[in-house]
C-alpha positions in Angstrom: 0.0 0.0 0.0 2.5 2.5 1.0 4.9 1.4 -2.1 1.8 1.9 -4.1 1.1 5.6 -2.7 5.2 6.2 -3.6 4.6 5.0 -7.0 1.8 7.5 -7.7 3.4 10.5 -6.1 6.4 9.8 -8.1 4.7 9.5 -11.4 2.4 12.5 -10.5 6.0 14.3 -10.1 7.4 13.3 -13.3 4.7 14.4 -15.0 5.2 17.8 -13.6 8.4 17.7 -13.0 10.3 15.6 -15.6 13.8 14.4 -14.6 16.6 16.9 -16.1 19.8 16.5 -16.5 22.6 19.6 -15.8 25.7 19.8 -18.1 29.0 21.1 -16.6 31.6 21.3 -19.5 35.3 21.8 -19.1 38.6 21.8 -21.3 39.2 18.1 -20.8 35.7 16.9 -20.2 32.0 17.0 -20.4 30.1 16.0 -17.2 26.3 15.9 -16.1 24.0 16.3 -12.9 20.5 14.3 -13.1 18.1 16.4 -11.2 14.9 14.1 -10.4 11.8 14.5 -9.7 12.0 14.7 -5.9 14.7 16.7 -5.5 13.2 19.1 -7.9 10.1 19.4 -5.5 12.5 19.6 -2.4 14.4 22.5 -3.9 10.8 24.1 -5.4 9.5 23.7 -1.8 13.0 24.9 0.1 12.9 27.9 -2.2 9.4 28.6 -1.5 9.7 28.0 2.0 12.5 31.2 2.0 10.7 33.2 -0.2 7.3 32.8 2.2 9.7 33.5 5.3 11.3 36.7 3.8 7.8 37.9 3.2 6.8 37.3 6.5 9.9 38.3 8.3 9.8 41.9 5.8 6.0 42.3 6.7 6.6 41.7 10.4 10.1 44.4 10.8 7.3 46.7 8.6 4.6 46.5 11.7 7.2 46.7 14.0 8.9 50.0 12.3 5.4 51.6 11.8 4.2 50.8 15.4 7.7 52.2 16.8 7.2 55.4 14.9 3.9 55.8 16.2 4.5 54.8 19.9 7.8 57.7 19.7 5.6 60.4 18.4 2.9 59.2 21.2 5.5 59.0 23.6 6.9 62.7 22.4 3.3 64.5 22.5 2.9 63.2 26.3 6.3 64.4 26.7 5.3 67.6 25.7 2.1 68.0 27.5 3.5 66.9 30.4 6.4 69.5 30.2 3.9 71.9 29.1 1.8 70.7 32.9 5.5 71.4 34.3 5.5 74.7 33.6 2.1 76.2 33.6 2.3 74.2 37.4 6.0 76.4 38.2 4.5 79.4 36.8 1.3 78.6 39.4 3.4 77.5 41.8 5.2 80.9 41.7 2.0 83.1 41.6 1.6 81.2 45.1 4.9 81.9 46.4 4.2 85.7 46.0 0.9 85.3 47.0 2.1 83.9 49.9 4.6 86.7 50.5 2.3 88.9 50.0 -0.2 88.0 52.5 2.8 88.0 55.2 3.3 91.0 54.8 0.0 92.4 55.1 0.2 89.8 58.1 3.3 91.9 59.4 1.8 95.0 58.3 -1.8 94.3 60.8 0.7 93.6 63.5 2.3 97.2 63.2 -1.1 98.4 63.5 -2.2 96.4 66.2 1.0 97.5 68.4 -0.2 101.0 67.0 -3.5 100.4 68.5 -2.5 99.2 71.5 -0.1 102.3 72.7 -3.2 104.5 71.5 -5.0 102.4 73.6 -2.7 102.9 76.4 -2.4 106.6 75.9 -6.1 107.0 76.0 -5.8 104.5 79.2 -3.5 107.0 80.9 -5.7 110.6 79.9 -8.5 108.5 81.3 -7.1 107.8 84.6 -6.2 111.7 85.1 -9.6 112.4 84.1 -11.2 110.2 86.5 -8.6 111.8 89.0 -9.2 115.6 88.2 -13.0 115.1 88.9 -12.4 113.3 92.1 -10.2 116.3 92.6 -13.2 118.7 91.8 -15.7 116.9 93.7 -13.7 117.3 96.9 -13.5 120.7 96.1 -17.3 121.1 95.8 -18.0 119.4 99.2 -15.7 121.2 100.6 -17.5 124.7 99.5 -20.6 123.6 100.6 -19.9 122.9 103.7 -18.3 126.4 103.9 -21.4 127.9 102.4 -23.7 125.7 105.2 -21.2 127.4 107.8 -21.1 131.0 106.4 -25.6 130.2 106.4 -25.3 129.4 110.2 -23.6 132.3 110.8 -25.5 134.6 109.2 -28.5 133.1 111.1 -26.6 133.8 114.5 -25.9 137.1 113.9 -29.5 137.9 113.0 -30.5 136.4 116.2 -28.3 138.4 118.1 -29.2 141.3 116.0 -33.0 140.6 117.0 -31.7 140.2 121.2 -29.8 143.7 120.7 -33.1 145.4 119.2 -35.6 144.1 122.3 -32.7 144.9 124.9 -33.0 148.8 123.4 -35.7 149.9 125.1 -34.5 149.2 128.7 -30.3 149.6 128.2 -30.3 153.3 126.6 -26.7 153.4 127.7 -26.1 150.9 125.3 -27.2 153.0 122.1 -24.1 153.6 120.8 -22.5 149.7 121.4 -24.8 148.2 119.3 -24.7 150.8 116.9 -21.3 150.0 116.5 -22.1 146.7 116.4 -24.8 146.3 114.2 -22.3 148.0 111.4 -19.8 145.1 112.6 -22.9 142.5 111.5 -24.1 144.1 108.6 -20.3 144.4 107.1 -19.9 140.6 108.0 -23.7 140.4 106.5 -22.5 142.0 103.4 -18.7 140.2 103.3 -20.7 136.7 104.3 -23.2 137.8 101.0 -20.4 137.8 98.2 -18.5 134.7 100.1 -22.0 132.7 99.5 -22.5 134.1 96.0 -19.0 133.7 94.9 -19.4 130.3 96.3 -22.6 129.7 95.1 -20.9 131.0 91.2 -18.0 128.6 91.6 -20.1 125.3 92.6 -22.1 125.9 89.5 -19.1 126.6 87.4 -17.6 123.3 88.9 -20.8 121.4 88.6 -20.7 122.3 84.8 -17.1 121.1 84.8 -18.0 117.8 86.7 -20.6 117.3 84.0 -18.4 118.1 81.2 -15.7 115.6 82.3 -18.0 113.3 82.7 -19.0 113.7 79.3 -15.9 113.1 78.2 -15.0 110.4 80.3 -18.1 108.7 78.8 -16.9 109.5 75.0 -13.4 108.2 76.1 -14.7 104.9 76.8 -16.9 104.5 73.8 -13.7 105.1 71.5 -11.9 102.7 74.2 -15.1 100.2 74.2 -14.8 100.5 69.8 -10.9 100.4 69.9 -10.6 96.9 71.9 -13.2 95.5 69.7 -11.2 96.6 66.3 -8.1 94.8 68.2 -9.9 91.6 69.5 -11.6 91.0 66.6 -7.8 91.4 64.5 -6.1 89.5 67.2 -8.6 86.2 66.3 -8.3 86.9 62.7 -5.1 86.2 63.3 -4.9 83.7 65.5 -7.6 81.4 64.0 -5.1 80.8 60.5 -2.2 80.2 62.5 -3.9 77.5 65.0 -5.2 75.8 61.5 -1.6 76.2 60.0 0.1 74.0 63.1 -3.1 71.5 62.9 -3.1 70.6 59.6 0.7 70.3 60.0 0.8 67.8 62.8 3.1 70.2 65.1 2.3 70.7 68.9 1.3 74.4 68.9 1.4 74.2 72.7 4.8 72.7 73.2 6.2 74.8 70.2 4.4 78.3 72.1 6.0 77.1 75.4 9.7 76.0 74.0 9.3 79.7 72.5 8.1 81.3 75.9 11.2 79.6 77.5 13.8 81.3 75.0 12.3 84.7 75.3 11.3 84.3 79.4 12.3 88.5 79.6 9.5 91.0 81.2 8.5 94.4 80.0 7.5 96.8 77.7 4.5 97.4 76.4 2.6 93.9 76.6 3.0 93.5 80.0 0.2 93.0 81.8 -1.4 96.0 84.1 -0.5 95.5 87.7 -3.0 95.6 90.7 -3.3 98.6 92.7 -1.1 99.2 95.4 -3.7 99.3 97.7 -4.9 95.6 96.8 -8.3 96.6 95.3 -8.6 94.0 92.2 -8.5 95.5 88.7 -11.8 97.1 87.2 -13.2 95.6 83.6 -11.4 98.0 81.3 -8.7 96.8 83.2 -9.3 93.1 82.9 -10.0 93.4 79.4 -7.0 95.4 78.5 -4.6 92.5 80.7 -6.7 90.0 78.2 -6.2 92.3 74.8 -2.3 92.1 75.5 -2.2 88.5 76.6 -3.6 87.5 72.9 -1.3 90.3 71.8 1.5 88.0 73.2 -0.3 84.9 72.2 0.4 86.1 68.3 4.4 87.7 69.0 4.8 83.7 70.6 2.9 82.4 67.3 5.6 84.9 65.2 8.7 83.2 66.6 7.1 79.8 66.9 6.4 80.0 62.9 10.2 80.4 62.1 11.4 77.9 64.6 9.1 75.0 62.4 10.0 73.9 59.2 7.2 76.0 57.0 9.6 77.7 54.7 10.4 76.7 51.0 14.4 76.1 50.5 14.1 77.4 47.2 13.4 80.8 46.9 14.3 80.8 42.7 12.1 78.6 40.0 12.5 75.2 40.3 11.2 72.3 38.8 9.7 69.2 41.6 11.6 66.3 40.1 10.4 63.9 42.9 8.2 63.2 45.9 8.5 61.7 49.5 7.7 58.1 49.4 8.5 54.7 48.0 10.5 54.8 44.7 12.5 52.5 42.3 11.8 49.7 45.7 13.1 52.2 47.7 11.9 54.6 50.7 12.6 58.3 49.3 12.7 59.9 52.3 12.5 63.6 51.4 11.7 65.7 48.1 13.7 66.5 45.0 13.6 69.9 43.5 16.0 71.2 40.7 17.2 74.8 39.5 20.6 75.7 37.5 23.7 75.0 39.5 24.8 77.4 42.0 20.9 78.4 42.9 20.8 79.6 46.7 19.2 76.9 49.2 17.8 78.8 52.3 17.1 77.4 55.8 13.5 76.9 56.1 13.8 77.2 60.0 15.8 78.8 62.9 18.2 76.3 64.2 21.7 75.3 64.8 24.0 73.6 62.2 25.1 70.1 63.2 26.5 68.6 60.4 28.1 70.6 57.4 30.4 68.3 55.0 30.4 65.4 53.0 27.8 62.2 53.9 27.8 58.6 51.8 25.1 58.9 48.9 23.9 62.6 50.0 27.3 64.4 48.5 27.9 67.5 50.4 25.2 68.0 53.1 24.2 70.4 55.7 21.8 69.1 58.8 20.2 72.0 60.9 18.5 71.1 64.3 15.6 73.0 65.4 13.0 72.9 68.0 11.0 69.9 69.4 13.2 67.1 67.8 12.7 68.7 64.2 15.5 68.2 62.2 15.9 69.2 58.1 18.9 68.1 56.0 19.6 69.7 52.2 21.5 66.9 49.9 23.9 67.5 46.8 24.4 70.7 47.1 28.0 72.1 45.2 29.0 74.9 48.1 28.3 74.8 51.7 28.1 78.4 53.1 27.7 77.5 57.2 29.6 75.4 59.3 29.2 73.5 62.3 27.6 75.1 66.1 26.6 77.9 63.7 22.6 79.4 64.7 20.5 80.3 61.6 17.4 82.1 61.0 14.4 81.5 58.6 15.6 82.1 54.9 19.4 82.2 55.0 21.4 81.3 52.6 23.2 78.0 53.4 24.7 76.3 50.4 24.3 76.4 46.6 22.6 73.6 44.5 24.6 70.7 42.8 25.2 67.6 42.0 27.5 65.7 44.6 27.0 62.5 46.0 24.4 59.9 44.5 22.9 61.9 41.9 21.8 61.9 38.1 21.7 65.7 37.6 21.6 68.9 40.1 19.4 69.1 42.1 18.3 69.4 45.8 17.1 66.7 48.3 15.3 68.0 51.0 14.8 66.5 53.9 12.3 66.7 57.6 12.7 64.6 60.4 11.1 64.3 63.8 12.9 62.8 66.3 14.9 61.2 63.4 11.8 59.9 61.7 11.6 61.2 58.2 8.6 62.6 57.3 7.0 64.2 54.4 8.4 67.6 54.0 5.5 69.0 52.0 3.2 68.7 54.4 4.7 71.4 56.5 4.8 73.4 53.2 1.6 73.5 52.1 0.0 74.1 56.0 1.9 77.5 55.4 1.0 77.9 51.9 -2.6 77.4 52.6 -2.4 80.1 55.8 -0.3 82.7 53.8 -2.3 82.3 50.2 -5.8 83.7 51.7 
């Protein structure tokens, strides 16, 4: 069976494909290759076979070329829009940073006022207390002349009743005619003298009545315009307070034990916020007073809130554009523990805290790096930079220049890493950032 299937595909081939024969001629002889059947169909089929595959392999680099073109010209328009995002987000970012600046100032500037305020409102403090003491002044004055007056009356009464003792006594003392002559001129001088004492009296209770009343007046107006002032300065003391005690909330940072480390460091008295004393006499302080001891508490509260705000980490370390080139968290199977931002080499990097330098050199895969300490276990740390400016011990303030951006270290371009700690925990720097963007942007 199977030699009969052979036989028919071989006759089926040499009926297409007849046996040739290949002749290979030289100088000395004549020689000749049969080519049958089969191997006719082998080398029809081979060459077939590489024709097919060159098709398919040509057809196959095509797709490929064609798709790599058009996943390179995708991959170049997201590159654009996305650099495009960069920098419309840098610009906004920048708007913000001003914006930002600009409401601390008017922050700064409402605090000038407010100190403004509060000497007015101590001058007008003062010119009320010699008010208050001038008409105690007068009204002692006024008894005083009464009572004079009431004496001066009595007399007059006396002398009019010895004057009436005189007149009976007349008709039986003749002798004593000329006596009480004399001394009914005596009377009726001191009559007359005792007259103008009780008017001029009389003249200067009603002038110091109408002083008494006038003072008064304006001992009333005084504390209206004292009464408005304090509500102007309370109500501007919890505008500002209210943003501030959101700013360290949504931060995570213990206002209380920030305020206090700050009240410790600046523990002098005196000067304008301190507190009205009692009395030396022991009597307790009236309401103005109580409220005026409260007014320059808060007053206090928001100079503590002042200092507190550049002892924690709220500041930007870039003060030039920059570009964010990455963010705090896992990367690459790594922990990222801090924030990468990027400017030309040789931008300024600014402290974005008061503190005290305690490391200022070179460290493993950070290149050259400066680590500030600063209050309540907060610690910040600024990678790669090409120039350190400080050095170690040294104290900073909020915003000076400490180094200039590079690329030293473990690094694939300049940049800076930026780091925040607490109590050597790294956390997530812009969290502190945008508490005091969100504060200083409304």
């Amino acid at each position: 069976m199977a030699s009969r299937l052979k036989r028919k595909i071989h006759l089926l081939l040499e009926k297409h494909l007849p046996e040739q024969r290949l002749f290979l001629r030289s100088d000395q002889a004549t020689r000749y290759v049969r080519l049958k059947s089969s191997t006719q169909a082998a080398m029809l089929a081979g060459g077939g076979a590489f024709v097919a595959w060159t098709i398919l392999a040509t057809a196959v680099l095509l797709m490929d070329f064609v798709g790599t073109d058009s996943v390179r010209e995708q991959a170049q328009r997201e590159r654009e829009i996305y650099e495009t995002r960069l920098n419309e987000l840098a610009l906004a970012r920048d708007a913000r940073a001003e914006e930002a600046q600009r409401a601390q100032d008017r922050f700064y500037v409402a605090l000038e006022q407010v100190s403004t305020q509060q000497e007015e409102l101590l001058a007008s403090e003062d010119r009320r207390r010699e008010l208050e003491t001038g008409i105690e002044v007068i009204q002692k004055t006024l008894r005083r002349t009464i009572r004079e007056r009431d004496t001066a009356l009595e007399r007059v009464a006396a002398l009019e009743t010895e004057l009436a003792e005189v007149t009976g006594a007349t008709s039986s003392v003749a002798g004593r005619n000329a006596e009480l002559a004399n001394t009914l001129d005596v009377v009726a001088a001191a009559l007359t003298d005792t007259a103008a004492q009780r008017d001029g009296i009389a003249a200067e209770a009603m002038s110091l009545a109408e002083r008494v009343d006038s003072l008064q007046m304006q001992a009333r107006l005084t504390e209206e315009r004292n009464n408005r002032i304090f509500s102007r300065l309370e109500e501007a003391v919890s505008v500002s307070l209210e943003p501030l005690d959101k700013m360290f909330e949504s931060a995570g940072i213990p206002a209380d034990k920030l305020i206090e480390d700050v009240r410790r460091s600046y523990s002098g008295q005196g000067g304008p916020l301190t507190p009205i004393s009692y009395s030396t006499k022991g009597t307790p302080p009236d309401a103005t007073t109580r409220r005026v001891n409260a007014l320059l508490g808060r007053l206090d509260e928001i100079n503590l809130y002042r200092l507190a705000v550049d002892r924690a980490p709220l500041d930007f370390p870039v003060k030039a554009g920059y570009r964010f080139t990455s963010g705090y968290g896992p990367r690459n199977g790594r922990m990222h523990e801090g924030i990468d931002l990027a400017s030309p080499h040789g931008t300024g990097i600014h402290t974005t805290a008061d503190g005290v330098v305690t490391f200022a050199g070179w460290l493993s895969g950070y290149g050259k790096l400066v680590k500030i300490r600063h209050s309540l276990g907060y610690e910040t740390r600024y990678g790669h930079l090409s120039r350190i400016r400080v050095k170690v011990g040294q104290r900073v303030s909020r915003g000076d220049r400490i180094g200039d951006m590079g690329n030293t270290g473990r690094s694939t371009g300049t940049h800076l890493h930026y780091e925040v700690r607490v109590g050597g925990k790294a956390v997530n720097p812009m969290t502190y950032i945008k508490a005091a963007r969100n504060v200083f942007q409304k």
